[in-house]
OpenMM code with the backbone's topology and positions (N, CA, C; nanometers):
from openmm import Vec3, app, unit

residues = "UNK UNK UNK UNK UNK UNK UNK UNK UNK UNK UNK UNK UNK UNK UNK UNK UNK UNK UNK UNK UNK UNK UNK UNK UNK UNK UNK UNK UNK UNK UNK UNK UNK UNK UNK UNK UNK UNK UNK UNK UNK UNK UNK UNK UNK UNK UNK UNK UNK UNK UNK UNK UNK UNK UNK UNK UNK UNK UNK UNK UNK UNK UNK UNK UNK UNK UNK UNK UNK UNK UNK UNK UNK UNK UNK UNK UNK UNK UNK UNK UNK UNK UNK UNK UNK UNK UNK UNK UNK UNK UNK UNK UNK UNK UNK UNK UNK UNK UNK UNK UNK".split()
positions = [
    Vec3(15.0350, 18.2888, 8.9469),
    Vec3(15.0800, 18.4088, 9.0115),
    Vec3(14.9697, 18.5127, 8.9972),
    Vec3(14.9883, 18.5666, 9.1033),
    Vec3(14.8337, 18.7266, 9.0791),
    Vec3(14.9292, 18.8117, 9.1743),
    Vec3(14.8921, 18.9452, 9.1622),
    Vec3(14.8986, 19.0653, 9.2192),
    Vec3(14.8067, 19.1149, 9.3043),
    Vec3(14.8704, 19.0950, 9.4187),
    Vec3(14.7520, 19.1684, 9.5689),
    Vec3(14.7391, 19.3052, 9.5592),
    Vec3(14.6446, 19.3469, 9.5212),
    Vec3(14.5677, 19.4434, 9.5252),
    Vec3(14.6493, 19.5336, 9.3971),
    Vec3(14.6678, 19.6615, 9.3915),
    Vec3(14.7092, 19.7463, 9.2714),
    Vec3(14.8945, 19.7818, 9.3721),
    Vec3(14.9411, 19.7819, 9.2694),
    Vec3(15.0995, 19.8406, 9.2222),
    Vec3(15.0480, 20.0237, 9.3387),
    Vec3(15.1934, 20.0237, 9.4164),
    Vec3(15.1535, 20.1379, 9.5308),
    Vec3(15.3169, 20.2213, 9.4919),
    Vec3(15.2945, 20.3439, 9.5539),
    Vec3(15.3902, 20.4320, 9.5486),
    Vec3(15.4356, 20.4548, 9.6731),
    Vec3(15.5640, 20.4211, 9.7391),
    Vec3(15.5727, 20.4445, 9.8757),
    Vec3(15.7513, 20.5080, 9.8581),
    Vec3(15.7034, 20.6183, 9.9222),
    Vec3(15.8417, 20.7414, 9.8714),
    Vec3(15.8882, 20.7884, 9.7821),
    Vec3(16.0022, 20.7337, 9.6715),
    Vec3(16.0566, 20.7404, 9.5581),
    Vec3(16.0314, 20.6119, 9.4494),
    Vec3(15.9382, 20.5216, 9.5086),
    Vec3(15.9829, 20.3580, 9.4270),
    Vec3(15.8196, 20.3150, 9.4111),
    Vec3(15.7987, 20.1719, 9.2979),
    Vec3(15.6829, 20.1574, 9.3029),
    Vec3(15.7113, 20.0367, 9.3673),
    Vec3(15.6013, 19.9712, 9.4144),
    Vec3(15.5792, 19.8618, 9.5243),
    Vec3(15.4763, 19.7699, 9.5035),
    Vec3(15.4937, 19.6189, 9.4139),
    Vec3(15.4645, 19.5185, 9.4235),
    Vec3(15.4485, 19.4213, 9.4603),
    Vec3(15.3008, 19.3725, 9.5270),
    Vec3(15.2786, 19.2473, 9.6137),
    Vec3(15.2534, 19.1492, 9.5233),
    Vec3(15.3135, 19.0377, 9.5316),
    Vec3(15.2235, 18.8940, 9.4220),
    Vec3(15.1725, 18.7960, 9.5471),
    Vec3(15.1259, 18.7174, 9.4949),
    Vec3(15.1082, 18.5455, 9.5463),
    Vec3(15.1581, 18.4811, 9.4546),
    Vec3(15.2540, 18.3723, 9.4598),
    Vec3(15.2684, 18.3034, 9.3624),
    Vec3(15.2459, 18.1620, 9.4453),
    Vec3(15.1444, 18.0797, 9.3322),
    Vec3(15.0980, 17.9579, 9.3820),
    Vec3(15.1322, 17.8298, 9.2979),
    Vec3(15.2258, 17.7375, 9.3882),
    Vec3(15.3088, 17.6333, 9.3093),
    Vec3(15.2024, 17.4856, 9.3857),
    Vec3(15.2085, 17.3975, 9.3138),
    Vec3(15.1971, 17.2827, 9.3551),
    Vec3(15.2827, 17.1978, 9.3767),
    Vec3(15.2923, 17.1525, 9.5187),
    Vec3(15.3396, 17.0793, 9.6276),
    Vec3(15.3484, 16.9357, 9.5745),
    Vec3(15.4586, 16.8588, 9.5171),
    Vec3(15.4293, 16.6815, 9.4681),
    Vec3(15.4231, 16.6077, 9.5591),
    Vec3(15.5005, 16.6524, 9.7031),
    Vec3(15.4777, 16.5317, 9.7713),
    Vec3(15.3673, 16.5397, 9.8329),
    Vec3(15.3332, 16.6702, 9.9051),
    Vec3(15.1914, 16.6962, 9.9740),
    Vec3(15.0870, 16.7032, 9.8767),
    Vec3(15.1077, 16.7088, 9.7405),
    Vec3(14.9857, 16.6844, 9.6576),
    Vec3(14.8817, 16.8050, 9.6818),
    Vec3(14.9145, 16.9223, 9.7623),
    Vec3(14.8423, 17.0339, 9.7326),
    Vec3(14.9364, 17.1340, 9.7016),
    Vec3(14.8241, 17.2476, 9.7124),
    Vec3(14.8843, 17.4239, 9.6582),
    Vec3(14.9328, 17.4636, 9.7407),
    Vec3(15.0602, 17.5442, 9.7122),
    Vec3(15.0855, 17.6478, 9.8376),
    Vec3(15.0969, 17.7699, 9.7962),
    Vec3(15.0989, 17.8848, 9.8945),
    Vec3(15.0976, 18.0003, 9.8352),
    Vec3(15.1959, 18.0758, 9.8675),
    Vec3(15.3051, 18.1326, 9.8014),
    Vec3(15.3912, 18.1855, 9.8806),
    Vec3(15.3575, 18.3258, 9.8423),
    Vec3(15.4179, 18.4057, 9.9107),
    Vec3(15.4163, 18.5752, 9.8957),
    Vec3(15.5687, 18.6543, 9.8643),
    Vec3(15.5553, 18.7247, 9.8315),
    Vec3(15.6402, 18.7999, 9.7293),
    Vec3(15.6324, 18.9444, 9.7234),
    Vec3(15.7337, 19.0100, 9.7696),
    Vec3(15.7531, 19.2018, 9.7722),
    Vec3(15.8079, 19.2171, 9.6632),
    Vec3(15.8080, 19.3119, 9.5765),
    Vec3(15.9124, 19.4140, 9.4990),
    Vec3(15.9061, 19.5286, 9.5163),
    Vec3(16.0325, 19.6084, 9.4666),
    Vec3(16.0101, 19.7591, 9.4615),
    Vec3(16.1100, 19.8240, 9.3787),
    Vec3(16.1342, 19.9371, 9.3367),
    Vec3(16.2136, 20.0216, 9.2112),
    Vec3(16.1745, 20.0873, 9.1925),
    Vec3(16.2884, 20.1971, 9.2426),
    Vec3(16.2932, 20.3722, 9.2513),
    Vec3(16.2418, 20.3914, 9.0932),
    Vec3(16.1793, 20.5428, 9.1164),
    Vec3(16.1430, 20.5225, 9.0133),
    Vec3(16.1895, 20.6339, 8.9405),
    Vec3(16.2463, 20.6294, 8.8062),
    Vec3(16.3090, 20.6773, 8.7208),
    Vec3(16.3005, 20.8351, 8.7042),
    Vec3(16.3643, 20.9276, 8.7391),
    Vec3(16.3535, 21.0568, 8.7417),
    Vec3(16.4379, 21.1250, 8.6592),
    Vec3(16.3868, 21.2441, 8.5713),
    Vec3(16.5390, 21.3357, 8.4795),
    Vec3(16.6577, 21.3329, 8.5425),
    Vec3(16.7987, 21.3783, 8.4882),
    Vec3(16.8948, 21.4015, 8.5488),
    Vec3(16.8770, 21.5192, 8.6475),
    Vec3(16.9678, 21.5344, 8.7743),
    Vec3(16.9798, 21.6053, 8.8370),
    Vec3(16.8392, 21.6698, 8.9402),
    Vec3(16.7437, 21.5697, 8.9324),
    Vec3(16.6597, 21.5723, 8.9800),
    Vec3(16.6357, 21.5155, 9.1295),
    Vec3(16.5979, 21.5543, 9.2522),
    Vec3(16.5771, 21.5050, 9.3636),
    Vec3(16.5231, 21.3700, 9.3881),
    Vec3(16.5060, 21.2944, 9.4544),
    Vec3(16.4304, 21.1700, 9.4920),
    Vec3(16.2598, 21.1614, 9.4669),
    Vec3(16.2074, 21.3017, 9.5689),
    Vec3(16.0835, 21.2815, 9.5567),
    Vec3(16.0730, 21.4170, 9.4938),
    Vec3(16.1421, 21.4716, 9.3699),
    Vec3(16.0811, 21.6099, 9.3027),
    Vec3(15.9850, 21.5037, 9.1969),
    Vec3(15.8384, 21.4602, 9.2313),
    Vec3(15.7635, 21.3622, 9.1404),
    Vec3(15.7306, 21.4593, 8.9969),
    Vec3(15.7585, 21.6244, 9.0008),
    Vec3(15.7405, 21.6472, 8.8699),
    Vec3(15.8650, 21.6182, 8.7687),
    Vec3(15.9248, 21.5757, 8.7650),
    Vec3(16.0226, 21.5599, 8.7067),
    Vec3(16.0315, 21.3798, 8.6490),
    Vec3(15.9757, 21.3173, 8.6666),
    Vec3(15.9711, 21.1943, 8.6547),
    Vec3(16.0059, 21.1624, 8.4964),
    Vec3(16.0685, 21.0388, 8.4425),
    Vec3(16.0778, 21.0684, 8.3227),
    Vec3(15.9494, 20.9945, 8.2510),
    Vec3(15.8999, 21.0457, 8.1735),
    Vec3(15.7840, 20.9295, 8.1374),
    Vec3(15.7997, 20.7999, 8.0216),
    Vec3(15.9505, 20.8171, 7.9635),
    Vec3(16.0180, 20.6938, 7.8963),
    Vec3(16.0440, 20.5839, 7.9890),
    Vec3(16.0578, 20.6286, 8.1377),
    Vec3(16.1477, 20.5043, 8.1671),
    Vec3(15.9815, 20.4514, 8.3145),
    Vec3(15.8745, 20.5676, 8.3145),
    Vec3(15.7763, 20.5035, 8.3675),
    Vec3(15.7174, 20.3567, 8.3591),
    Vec3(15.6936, 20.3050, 8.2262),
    Vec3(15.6247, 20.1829, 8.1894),
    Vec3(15.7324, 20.0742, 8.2137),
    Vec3(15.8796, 20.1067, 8.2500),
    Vec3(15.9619, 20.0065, 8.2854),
    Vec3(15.9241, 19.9489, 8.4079),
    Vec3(15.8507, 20.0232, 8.5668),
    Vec3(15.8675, 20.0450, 8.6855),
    Vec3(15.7813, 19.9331, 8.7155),
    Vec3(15.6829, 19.8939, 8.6883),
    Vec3(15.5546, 19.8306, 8.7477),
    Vec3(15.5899, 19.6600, 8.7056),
    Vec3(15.6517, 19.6499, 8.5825),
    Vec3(15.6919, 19.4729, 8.5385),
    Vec3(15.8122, 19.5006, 8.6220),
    Vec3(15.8819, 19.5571, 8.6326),
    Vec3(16.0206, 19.5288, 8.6871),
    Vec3(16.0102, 19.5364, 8.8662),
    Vec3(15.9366, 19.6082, 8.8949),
    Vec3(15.8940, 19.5747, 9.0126),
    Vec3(15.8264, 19.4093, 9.0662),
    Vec3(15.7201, 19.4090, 8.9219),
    Vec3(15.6355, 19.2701, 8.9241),
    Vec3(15.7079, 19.1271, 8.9214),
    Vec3(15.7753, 19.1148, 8.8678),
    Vec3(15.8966, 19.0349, 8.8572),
    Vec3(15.9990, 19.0538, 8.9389),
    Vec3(16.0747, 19.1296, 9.0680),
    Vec3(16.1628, 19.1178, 9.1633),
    Vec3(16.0122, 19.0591, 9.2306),
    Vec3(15.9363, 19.0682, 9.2754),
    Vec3(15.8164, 19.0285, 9.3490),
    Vec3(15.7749, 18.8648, 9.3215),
    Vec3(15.7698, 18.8416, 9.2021),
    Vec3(15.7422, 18.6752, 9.1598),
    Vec3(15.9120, 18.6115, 9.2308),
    Vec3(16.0498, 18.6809, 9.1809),
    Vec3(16.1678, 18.6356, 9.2434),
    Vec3(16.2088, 18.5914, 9.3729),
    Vec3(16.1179, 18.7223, 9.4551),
    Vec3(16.1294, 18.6913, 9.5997),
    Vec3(16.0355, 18.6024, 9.6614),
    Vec3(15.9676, 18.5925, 9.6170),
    Vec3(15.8435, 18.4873, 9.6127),
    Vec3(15.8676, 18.3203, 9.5915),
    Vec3(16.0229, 18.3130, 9.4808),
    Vec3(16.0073, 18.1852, 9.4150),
    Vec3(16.1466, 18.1282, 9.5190),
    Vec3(16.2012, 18.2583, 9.5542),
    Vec3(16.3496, 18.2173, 9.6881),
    Vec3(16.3317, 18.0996, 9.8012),
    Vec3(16.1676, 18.1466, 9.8041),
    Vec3(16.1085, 18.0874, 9.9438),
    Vec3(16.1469, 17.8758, 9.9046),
    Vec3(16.1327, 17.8688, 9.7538),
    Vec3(16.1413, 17.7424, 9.7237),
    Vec3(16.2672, 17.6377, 9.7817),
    Vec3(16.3537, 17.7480, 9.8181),
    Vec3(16.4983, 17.6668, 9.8407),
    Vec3(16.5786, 17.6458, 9.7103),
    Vec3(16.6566, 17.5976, 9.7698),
    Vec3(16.8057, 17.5361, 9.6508),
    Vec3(16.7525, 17.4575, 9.5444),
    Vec3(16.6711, 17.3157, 9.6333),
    Vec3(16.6506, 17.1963, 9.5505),
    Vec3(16.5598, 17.2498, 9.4306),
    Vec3(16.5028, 17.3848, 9.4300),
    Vec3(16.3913, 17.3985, 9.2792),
    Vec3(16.4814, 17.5124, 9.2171),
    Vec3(16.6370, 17.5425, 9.2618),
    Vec3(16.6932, 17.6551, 9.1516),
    Vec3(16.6954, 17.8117, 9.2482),
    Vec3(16.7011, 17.7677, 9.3712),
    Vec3(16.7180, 17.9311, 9.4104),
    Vec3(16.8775, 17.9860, 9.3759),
    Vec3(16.9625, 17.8856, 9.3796),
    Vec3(17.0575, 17.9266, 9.3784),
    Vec3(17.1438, 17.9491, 9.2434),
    Vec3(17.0745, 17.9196, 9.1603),
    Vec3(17.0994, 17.9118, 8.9911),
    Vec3(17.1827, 18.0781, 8.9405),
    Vec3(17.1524, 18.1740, 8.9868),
    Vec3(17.2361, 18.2919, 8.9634),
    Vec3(17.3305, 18.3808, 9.0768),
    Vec3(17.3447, 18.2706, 9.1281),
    Vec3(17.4507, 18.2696, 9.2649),
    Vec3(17.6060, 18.2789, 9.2230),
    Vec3(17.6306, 18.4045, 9.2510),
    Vec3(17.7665, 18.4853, 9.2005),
    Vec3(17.8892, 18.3911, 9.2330),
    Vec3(17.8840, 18.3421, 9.3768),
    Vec3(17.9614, 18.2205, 9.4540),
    Vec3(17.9885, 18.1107, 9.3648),
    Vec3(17.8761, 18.0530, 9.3192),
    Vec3(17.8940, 17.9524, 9.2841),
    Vec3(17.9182, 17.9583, 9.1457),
    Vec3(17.9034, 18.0966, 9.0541),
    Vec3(17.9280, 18.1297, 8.9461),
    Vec3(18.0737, 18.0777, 8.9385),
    Vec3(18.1369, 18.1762, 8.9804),
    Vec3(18.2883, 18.1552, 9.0300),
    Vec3(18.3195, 18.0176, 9.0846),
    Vec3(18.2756, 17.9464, 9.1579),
    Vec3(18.3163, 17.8443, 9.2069),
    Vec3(18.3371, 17.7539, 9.0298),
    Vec3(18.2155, 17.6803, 9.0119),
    Vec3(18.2153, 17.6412, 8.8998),
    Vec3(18.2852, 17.7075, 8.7459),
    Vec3(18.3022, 17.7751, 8.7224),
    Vec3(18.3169, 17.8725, 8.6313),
    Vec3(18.2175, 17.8700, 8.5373),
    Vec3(18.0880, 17.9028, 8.5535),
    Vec3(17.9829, 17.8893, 8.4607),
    Vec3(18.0089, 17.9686, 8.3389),
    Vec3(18.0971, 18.0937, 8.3547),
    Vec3(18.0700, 18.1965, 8.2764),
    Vec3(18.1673, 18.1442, 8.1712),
    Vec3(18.2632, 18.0454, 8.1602),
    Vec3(18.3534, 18.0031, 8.1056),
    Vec3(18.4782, 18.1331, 8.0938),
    Vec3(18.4946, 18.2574, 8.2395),
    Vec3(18.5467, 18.3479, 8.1924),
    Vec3(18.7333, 18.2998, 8.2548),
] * unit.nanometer
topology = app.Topology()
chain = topology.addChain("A")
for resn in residues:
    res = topology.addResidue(resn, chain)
    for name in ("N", "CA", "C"):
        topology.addAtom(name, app.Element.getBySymbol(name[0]), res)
């Protein structure tokens, strides 16, 4: 997995591109899939969307992995069912009763 180019600010949220590159068993090569994230980004109470002075700077260093990781997620969707897309699938939570609830 790598990150296309640097972590961007677009409105209220930060914005993560990856590549994530899996190898293919039956085709015996690489493929590359691509991958978005994004997450508003953490502001004081009672604060506007884009008032950026107000930002909190505790919950800053959360924004950029948590962005980076919905980005590797959407990236790994592209795989289908058969490699686990559907593994935290609310439906089938319930269907099965995974949660034992």
């Amino acid at each position: 997995m790598e990150m296309v180019g640097q972590p961007h600010v677009i409105g209220n949220s930060v914005v993560v591109s990856v590549h994530l590159k899996v190898f293919h068993p039956i085709l015996k090569e690489w493929i590359v899939l691509a991958g978005t994230g994004a997450v508003p980004i953490e502001l004081e109470k009672n604060a506007k969307p884009l008032e950026f002075d107000k930002i909190n700077p505790k919950g800053l260093h959360k924004n950029i992995p948590t962005a980076k990781s919905f980005a590797v997620s959407n990236a790994a969707k592209q795989l289908g069912e058969i490699f686990g897309s559907d593994l935290n699938n609310d439906e089938l939570s319930e269907i099965y009763n995974v949660y034992g609830l």
